[in-house]
C-alpha positions as CSV (number, residue, x, y, z in Angstrom):
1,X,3.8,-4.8,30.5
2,X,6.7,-2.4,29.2
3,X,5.9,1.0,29.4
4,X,7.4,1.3,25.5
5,X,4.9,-1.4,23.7
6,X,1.9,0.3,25.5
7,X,2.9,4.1,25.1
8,X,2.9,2.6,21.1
9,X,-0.3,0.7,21.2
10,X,-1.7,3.9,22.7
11,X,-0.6,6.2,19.9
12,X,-1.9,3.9,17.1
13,X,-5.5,2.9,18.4
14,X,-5.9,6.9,19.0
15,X,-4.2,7.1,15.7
16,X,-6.7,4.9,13.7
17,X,-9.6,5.6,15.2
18,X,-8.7,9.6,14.8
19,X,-7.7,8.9,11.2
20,X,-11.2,7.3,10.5
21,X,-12.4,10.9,10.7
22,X,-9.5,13.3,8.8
23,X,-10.6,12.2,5.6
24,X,-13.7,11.8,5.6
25,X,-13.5,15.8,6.5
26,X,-11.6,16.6,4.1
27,X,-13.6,14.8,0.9
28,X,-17.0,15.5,2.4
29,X,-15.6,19.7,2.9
30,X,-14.4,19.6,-1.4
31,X,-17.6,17.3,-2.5
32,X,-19.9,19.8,-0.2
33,X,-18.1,22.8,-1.7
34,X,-18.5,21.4,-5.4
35,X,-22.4,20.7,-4.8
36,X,-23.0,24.4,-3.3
37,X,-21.0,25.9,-6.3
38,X,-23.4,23.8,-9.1
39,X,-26.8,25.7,-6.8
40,X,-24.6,29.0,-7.4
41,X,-24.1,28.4,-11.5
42,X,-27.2,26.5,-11.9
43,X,-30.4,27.9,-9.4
44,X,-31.3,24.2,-9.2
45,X,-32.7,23.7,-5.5
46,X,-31.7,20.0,-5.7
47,X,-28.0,21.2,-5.2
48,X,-28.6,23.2,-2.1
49,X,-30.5,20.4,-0.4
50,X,-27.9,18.1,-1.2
51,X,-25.5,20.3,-0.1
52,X,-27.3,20.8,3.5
53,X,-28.0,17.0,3.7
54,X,-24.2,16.3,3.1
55,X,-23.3,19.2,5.4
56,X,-25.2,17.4,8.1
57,X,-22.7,14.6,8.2
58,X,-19.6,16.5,7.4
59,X,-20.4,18.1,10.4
60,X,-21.0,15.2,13.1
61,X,-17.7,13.9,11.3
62,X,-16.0,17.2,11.7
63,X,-17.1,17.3,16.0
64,X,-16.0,13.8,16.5
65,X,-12.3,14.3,14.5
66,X,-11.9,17.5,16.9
67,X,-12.3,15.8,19.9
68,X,-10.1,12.4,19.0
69,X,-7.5,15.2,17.5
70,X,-6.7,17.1,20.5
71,X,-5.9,13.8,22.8
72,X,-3.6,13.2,19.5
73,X,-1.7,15.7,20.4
74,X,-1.7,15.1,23.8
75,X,0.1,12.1,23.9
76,X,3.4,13.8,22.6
77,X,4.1,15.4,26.1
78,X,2.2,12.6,28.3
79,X,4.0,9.8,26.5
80,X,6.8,10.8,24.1
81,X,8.1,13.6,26.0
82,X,12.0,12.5,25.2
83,X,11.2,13.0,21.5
84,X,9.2,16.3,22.7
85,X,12.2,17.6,24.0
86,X,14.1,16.2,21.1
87,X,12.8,17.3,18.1
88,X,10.4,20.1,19.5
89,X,12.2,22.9,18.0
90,X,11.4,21.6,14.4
91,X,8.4,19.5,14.9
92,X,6.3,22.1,17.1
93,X,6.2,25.1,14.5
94,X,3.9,22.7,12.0
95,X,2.1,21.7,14.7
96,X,1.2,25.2,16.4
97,X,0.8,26.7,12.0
98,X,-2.0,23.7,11.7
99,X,-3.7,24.7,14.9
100,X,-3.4,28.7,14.4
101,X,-4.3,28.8,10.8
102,X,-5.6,25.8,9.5
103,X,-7.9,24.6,11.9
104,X,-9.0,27.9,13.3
105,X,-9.5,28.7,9.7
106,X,-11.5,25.8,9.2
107,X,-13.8,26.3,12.5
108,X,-14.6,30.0,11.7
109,X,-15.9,29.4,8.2
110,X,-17.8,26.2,9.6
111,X,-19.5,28.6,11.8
112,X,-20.1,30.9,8.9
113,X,-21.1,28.4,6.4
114,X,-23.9,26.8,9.0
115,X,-25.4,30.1,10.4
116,X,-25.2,31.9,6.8
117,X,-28.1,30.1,4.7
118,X,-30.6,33.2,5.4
119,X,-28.1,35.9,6.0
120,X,-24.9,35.7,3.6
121,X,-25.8,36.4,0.1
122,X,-25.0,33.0,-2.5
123,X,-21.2,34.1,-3.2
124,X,-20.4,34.9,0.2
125,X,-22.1,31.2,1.8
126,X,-20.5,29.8,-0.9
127,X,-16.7,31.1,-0.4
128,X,-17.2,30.1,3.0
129,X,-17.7,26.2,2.7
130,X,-14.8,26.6,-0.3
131,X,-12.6,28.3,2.3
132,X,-13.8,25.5,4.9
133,X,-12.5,22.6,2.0
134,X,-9.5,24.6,1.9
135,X,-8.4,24.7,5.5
136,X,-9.1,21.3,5.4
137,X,-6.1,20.9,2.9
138,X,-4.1,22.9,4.5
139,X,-4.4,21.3,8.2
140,X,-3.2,17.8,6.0
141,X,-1.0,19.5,4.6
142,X,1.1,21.2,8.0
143,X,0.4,18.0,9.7
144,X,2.4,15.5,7.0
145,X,5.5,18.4,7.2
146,X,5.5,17.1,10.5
147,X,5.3,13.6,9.5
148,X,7.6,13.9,6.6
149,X,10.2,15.5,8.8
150,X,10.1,12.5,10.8
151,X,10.4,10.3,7.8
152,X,13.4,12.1,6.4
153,X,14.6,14.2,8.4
154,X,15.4,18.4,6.8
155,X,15.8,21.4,7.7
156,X,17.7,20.7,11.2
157,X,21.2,20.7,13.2
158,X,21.7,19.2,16.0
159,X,23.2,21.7,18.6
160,X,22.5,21.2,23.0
161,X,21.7,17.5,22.5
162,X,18.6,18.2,20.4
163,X,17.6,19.3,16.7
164,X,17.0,22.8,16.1
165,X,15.5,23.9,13.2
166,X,17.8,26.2,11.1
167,X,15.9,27.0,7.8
168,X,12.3,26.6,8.0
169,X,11.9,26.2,4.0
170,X,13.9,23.0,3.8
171,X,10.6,21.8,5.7
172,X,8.7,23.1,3.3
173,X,10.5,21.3,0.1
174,X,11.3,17.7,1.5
175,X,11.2,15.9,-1.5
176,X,9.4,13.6,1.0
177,X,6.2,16.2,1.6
178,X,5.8,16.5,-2.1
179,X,5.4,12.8,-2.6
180,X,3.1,12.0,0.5
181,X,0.6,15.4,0.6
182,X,-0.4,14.5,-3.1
183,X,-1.0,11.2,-2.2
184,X,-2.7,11.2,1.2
185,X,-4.6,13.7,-0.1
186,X,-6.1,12.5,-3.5
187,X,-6.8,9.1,-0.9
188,X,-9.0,11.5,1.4
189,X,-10.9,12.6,-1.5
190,X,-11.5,9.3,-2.8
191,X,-12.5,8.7,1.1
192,X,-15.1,11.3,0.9
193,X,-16.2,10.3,-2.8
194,X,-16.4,6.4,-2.0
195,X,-18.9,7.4,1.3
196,X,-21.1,9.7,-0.5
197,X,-21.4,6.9,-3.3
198,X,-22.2,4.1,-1.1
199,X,-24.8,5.7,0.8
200,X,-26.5,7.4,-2.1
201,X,-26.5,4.1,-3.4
202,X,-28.2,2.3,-0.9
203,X,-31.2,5.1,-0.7
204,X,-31.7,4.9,-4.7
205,X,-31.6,0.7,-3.8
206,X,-34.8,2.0,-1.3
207,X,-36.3,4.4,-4.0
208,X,-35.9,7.1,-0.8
209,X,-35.4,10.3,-2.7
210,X,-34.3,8.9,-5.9
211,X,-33.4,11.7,-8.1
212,X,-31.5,13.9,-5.4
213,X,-29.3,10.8,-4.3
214,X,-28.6,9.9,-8.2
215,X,-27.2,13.2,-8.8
216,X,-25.1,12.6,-5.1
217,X,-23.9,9.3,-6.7
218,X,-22.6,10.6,-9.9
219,X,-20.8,13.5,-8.4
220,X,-18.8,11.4,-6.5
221,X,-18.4,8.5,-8.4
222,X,-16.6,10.8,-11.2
223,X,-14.4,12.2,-8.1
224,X,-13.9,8.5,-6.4
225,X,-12.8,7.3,-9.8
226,X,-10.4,10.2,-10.8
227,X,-9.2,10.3,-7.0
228,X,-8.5,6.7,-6.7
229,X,-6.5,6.7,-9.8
230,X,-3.9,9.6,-8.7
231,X,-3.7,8.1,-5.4
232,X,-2.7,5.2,-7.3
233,X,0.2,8.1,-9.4
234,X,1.5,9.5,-6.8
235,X,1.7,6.2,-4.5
236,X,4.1,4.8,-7.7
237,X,5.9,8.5,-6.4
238,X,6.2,8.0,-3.3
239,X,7.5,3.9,-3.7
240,X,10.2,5.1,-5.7
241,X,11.1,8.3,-3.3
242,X,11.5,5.1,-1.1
243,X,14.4,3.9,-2.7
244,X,16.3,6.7,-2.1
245,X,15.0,7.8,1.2
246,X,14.1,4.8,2.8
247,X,15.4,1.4,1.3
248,X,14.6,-0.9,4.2
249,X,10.8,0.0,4.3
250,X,10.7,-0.8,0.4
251,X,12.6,-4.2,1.2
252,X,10.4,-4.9,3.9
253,X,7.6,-3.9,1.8
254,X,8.3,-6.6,-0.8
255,X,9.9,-9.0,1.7
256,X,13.1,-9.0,-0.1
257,X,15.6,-10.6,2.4
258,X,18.6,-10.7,-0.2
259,X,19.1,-8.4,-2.6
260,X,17.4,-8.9,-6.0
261,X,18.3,-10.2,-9.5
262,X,18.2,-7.5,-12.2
263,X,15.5,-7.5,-13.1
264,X,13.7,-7.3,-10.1
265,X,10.5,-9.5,-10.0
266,X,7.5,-8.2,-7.4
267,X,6.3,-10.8,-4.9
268,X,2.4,-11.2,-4.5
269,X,2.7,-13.5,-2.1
270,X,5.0,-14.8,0.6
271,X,5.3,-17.3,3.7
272,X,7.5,-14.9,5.3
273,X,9.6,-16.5,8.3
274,X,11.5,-13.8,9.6
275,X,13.6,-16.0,12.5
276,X,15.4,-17.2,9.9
277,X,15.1,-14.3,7.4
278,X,13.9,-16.2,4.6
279,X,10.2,-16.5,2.4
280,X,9.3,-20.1,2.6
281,X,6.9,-19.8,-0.2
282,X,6.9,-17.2,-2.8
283,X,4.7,-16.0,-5.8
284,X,6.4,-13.4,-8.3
285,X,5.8,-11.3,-11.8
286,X,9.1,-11.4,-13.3
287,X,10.4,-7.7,-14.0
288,X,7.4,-6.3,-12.4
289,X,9.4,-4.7,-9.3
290,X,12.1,-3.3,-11.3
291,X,9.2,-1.2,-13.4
292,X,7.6,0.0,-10.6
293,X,11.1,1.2,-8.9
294,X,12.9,2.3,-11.7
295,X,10.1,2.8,-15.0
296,X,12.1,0.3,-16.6
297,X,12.8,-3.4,-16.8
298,X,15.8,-3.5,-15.3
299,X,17.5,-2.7,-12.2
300,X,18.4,-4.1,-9.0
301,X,16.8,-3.4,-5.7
302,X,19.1,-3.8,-2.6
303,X,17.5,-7.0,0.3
304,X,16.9,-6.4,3.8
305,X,20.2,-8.3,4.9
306,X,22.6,-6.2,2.7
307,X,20.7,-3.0,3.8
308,X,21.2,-3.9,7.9
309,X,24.4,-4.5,7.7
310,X,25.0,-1.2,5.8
311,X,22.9,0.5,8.3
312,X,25.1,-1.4,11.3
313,X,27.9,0.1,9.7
314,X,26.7,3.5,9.3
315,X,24.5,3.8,13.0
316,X,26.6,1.1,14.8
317,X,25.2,-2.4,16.1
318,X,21.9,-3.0,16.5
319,X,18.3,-4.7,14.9
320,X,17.2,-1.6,12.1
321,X,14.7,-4.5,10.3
322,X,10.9,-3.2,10.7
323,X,8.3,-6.2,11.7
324,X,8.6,-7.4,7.7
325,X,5.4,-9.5,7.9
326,X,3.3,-6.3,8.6
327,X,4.6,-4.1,6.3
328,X,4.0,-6.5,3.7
329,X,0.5,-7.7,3.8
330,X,-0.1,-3.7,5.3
331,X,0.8,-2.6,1.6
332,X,-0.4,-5.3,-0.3
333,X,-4.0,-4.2,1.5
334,X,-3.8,-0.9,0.8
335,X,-2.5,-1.6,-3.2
336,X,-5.8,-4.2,-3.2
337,X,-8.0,-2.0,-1.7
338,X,-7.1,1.3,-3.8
339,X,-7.8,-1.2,-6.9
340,X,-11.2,-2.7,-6.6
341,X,-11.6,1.3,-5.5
342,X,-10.4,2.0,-9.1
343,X,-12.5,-0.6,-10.6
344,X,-15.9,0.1,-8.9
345,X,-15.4,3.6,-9.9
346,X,-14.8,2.5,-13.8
347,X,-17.9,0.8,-14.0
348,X,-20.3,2.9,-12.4
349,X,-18.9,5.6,-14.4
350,X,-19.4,3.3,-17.6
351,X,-22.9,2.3,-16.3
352,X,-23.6,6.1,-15.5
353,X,-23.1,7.1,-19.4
354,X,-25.0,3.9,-20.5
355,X,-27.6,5.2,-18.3
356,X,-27.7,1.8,-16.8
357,X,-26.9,2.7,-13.3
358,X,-30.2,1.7,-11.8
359,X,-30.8,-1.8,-13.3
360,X,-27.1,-2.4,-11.8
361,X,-28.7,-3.6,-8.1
362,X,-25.9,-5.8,-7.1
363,X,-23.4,-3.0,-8.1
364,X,-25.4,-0.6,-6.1
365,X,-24.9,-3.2,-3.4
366,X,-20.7,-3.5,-3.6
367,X,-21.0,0.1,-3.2
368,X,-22.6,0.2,-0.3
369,X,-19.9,-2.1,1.0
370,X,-16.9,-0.2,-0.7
371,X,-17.7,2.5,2.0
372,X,-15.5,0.8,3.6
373,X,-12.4,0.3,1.0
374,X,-11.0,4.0,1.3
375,X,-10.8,3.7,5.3
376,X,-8.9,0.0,4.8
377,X,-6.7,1.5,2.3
378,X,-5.8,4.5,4.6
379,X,-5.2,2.5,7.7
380,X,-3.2,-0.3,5.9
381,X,-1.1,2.6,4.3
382,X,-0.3,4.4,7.3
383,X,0.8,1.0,9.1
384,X,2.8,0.4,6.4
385,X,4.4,4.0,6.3
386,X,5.0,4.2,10.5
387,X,5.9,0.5,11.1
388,X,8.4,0.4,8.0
389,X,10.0,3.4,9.7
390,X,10.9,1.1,12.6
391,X,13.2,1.0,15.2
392,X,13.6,5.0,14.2
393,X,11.0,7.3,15.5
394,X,12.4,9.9,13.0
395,X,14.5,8.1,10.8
396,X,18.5,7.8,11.2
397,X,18.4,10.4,14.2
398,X,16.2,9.0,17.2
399,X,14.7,5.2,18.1
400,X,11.2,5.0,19.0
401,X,12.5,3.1,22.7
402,X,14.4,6.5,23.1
403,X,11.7,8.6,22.9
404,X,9.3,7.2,25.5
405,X,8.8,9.6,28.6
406,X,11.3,8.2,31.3
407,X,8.9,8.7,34.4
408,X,5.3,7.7,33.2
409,X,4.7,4.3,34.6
410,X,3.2,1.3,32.8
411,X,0.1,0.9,35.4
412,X,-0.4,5.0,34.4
413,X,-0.4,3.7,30.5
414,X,-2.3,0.7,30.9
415,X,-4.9,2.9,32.7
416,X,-5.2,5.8,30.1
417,X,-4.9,3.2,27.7
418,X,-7.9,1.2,28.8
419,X,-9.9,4.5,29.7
420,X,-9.2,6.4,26.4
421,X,-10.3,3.1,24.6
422,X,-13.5,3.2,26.5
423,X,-14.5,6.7,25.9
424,X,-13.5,6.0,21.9
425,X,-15.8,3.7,21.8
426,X,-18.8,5.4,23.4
427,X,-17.8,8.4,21.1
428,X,-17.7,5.9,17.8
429,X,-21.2,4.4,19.0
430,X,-22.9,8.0,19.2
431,X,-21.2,8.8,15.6
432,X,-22.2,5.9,14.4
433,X,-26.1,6.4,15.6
434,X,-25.7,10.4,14.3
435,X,-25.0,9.2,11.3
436,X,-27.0,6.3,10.8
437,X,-30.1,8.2,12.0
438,X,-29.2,11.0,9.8
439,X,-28.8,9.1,6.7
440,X,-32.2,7.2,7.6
441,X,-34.3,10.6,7.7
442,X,-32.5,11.8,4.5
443,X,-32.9,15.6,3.1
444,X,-36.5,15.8,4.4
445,X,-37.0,19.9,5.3
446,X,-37.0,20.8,8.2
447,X,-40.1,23.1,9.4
448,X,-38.0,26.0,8.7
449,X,-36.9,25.1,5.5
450,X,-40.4,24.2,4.5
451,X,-41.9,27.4,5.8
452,X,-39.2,29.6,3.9
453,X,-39.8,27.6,0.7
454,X,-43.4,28.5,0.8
455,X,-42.5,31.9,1.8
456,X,-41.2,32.5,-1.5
457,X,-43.9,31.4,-3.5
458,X,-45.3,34.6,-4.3
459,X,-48.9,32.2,-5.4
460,X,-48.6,30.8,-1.5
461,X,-51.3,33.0,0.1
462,X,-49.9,31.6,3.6
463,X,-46.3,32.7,2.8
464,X,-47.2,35.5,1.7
465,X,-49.2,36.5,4.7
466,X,-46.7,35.5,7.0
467,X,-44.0,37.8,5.1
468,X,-45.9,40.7,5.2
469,X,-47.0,40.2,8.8
C-alpha cells in the first residue's frame, strides 16, 4: 500500500480513538468542579460523594487520554516529518505551551485534588479540581491554535524554505481560533453533561442510589442542554467564518457542485456522484442556505467547480476538491446528532420542573443511549473539519502528500499501524471494564470513607474511641 494513505489512516484511528477521551476530560473536570463547589456553599454530603464517584471516572478517562495523547504527538516526527520540518517553527510553540503549562498544570492539581480529601482544607481541595477544569480548557485551547493555524494559516513568513513564525499574537487572534475554541469546547461540555446524564439515568431506571444519581442527572441535563445549544451558536460561527476562510469545505459541505441561485437553498439530502461532479438526486429548503451563510434570505454561495478552477488559477494545476461525499453526510451527522442532543435536553429539563422525570422510563432509556450522541457528533465534526481541508495539510501553503516522511517505508507503517491498533484496543477494553465496573459498584464508601464518617459522629462511641486512641 502507499506509504501516504497509511501514514493518514494512522493519524486518524489514533486521532478518534484519542478524541474519544479529550472531552469527556474536559466536561467531567467542569461538572466535577461544579458538584465539589455546591458541598463548599451548601455542607450537603450528597455533593462530595457525587463528586468522588464522578472523580473516579474522570480519572480512568484522564490515564487512558494521556497515554493515546503522547503516541499523538508522536506521529508528527515518525510520519509527517516533511511538515515537521515545515511548519515546526510555528506549530511547535502551541504544542510545547500545552505540554509545559496546561497539561502539567492539569496533572499537578489532579495529584492535589485526589490526595487532598483529609489534608487540604474545603477551599483549597476545591480550587484544585477548579484549576484541574481549567487546564483542561486551556490544553483545548493551545492545541486548536495549532489546528487553526493549519486551517488558516497566521502569524508566519516563509523564509529558508519553511514558515517561521514572526508575531506570535497573530496566533493568538486567528479569526479562525475564536470561532472553533468556543465551539469545540461548549461540544466537550455537552460530552461530559450527556455521559453523566445517561448513566445517572440508567441507575435511577435500577433504583441504585436513587436520590444521589437524580441530583447527578439534573446537574447535567441543565449543562447538556445549555451546552448543546451554543455548540449549535458558535457552529452557525464557524460555517460562516467558512465562507471567507475556506469556501471549498462549505461547498463540499453542502455538495454544491455549481454555484448557487440567490437565494441559496440547503440540501438535506443528495445522491452525490462525484465522477461526474453532479447530485443525482437532491432534497432542498429553499432560502435555507443563504440564512445560515449570510443571516439573510438572500445571497449566493460560490460551487465546487467555480471554486477549483479559481484555486487552479491561484495555486496552479491540480485536484483541490476534498472527498465531497464525506464531508457531507460527516456534517449532516454531526448537525443531527447535536439536535436530538438539543432536544433530549429540552424535555428532561421540562420533565425535571414538572417533576415528572421518574415516570419518564423510556426517556430515561434514550438517555442512556444518547451517551453516545456527543462522541458521534465530535468525530463526525472533526472528519468534516480535516477531510474538507483536503489536498492541503495546512491550507493554501503545504499538501498533505508533501508532508509524509520521505524515508519511512510502507511495511514500517503497516506494522505500527496494525500494532498501535492492537494495543488501542486492549487499552479501550480495560477502560471500558474500569468504567463499567465502576459505574456498577456506584458511590458505595469505601472502608475509609465509612470509618471517617463515623469518626465524626461525636454520638459514635467507636469513632470516638478510635479518635482519641
Amino acid at each position: 500500500m502507499d506509504t501516504l494513505i497509511l501514514a493518514r489512516i494512522q493519524f486518524a484511528s489514533t486521532t478518534i480513538f484519542h478524541y474519544i477521551f479529550v472531552p469527556m476530560s474536559i466536561g467531567l473536570a467542569f461538572i466535577i468542579a461544579i458538584m465539589e463547589t455546591l458541598y463548599v456553599i451548601k455542607g450537603k454530603e450528597m455533593y462530595k460523594q457525587m463528586a468522588k464517584f464522578w472523580g473516579k471516572l474522570f480519572l480512568i478517562n484522564f490515564a487512558i487520554g494521556v497515554v493515546t495523547g503522547i503516541l499523538q504527538e508522536f506521529q508528527f516526527g515518525m510520519n509527517w516529518s516533511t511538515y515537521s520540518r515545515f511548519v515546526g517553527d510555528v506549530f511547535g510553540p502551541s504544542l510545547a505551551i500545552e505540554g509545559l503549562l496546561a497539561f502539567f498544570m492539569e496533572s499537578t492539581f489532579i495529584g492535589f485534588w485526589i490526595f487532598g480529601w483529609d489534608r487540604l482544607s474545603k477551599r483549597v481541595h476545591l480550587l484544585s479540581i477548579w484549576l484541574v477544569s481549567i487546564g483542561t480548557i486551556l490544553s483545548a485551547f493551545w492545541i486548536l491554535t495549532a489546528n487553526s493555524f493549519m486551517q488558516s494559516p497566521a502569524g508566519y513568513v516563509i523564509q529558508n524554505g519553511r514558515a517561521e513564525m514572526v508575531d506570535f499574537f497573530a496566533l493568538l487572534k486567528n479569526p479562525n481560533l475564536w470561532v472553533q475554541f468556543p465551539h469545540v469546547l461548549f461540544s466537550a461540555f455537552a460530552t461530559g453533561a450527556f455521559f453523566v446524564a445517561g448513566v445517572s439515568a440508567w441507575k435511577m431506571l435500577k433504583r441504585s442510589e436513587y436520590e444521589l444519581f437524580k441530583r447527578s442527572f439534573q446537574i447535567s441535563i441543565m449543562l447538556g442542554m445549555v451546552s448543546g445549544l451554543l455548540v449549535a451558536i458558535f457552529g452557525h460561527q464557524q460555517a460562516q467564518h467558512l465562507f471567507v476562510s475556506q469556501p471549498m469545505k462549505l461547498a463540499a459541505a453542502e455538495a454544491l457542485w455549481e454555484t448557487s441561485e440567490d437565494p441559496a437553498p440547503f440540501t438535506v439530502f443528495a445522491k452525490i456522484d462525484p465522477e461526474n461532479k453532479e447530485n443525482s438526486a437532491e432534497l432542498k429548503i429553499p432560502y435555507m442556505l443563504s440564512l445560515l451563510t449570510f443571516n439573510k434570505f438572500s445571497g449566493q454561495v460560490e460551487g465546487i467547480n467555480d471554486i477549483q478552477a479559481a484555486y487552479e488559477a491561484k495555486y496552479g494545476p491540480g485536484d483541490y476538491i476534498p472527498p465531497v461525499r464525506t464531508v457531507f453526510w460527516s456534517f449532516r451527522i454531526m448537525v443531527g446528532s447535536g439536535m436530538a442532543m438539543i432536544l433530549l435536553g429540552m424535555y428532561g429539563l421540562y420533565m425535571q420542573m414538572k417533576r415528572k422525570l421518574e415516570q419518564k422510563k423510556l426517556y430515561l432509556k434514550l438517555m442512556v443511549w444518547g451517551i453516545a450522541l456527543p462522541f458521534i457528533a465530535n468525530t463526525a465534526g472533526w472528519i468534516m473539519a480535516e477531510m474538507g481541508r483536503q489536498p492541503w495539510v495546512v491550507f493554501g501553503l503545504m499538501q498533505t502528500e508533501d508532508a509524509v516522511s520521505p524515508t519511512v517505508t510502507a511495511g514500517q507503517l503497516l506494522f505500527s499501524l496494525i500494532s498501535f491498533t492492537s494495543l488501542y484496543v486492549i487499552v479501550g477494553g480495560i477502560g471500558a471494564y474500569l468504567f463499567v465496573k465502576t459505574i456498577r459498584k456506584g458511590s458505595t464508601p469505601t472502608k475509609h470513607d465509612t470509618s471517617a464518617a463515623r469518626s465524626s459522629d461525636p454520638y459514635d462511641k467507636e469513632g470516638l474511641h478510635a479518635v482519641t486512641k
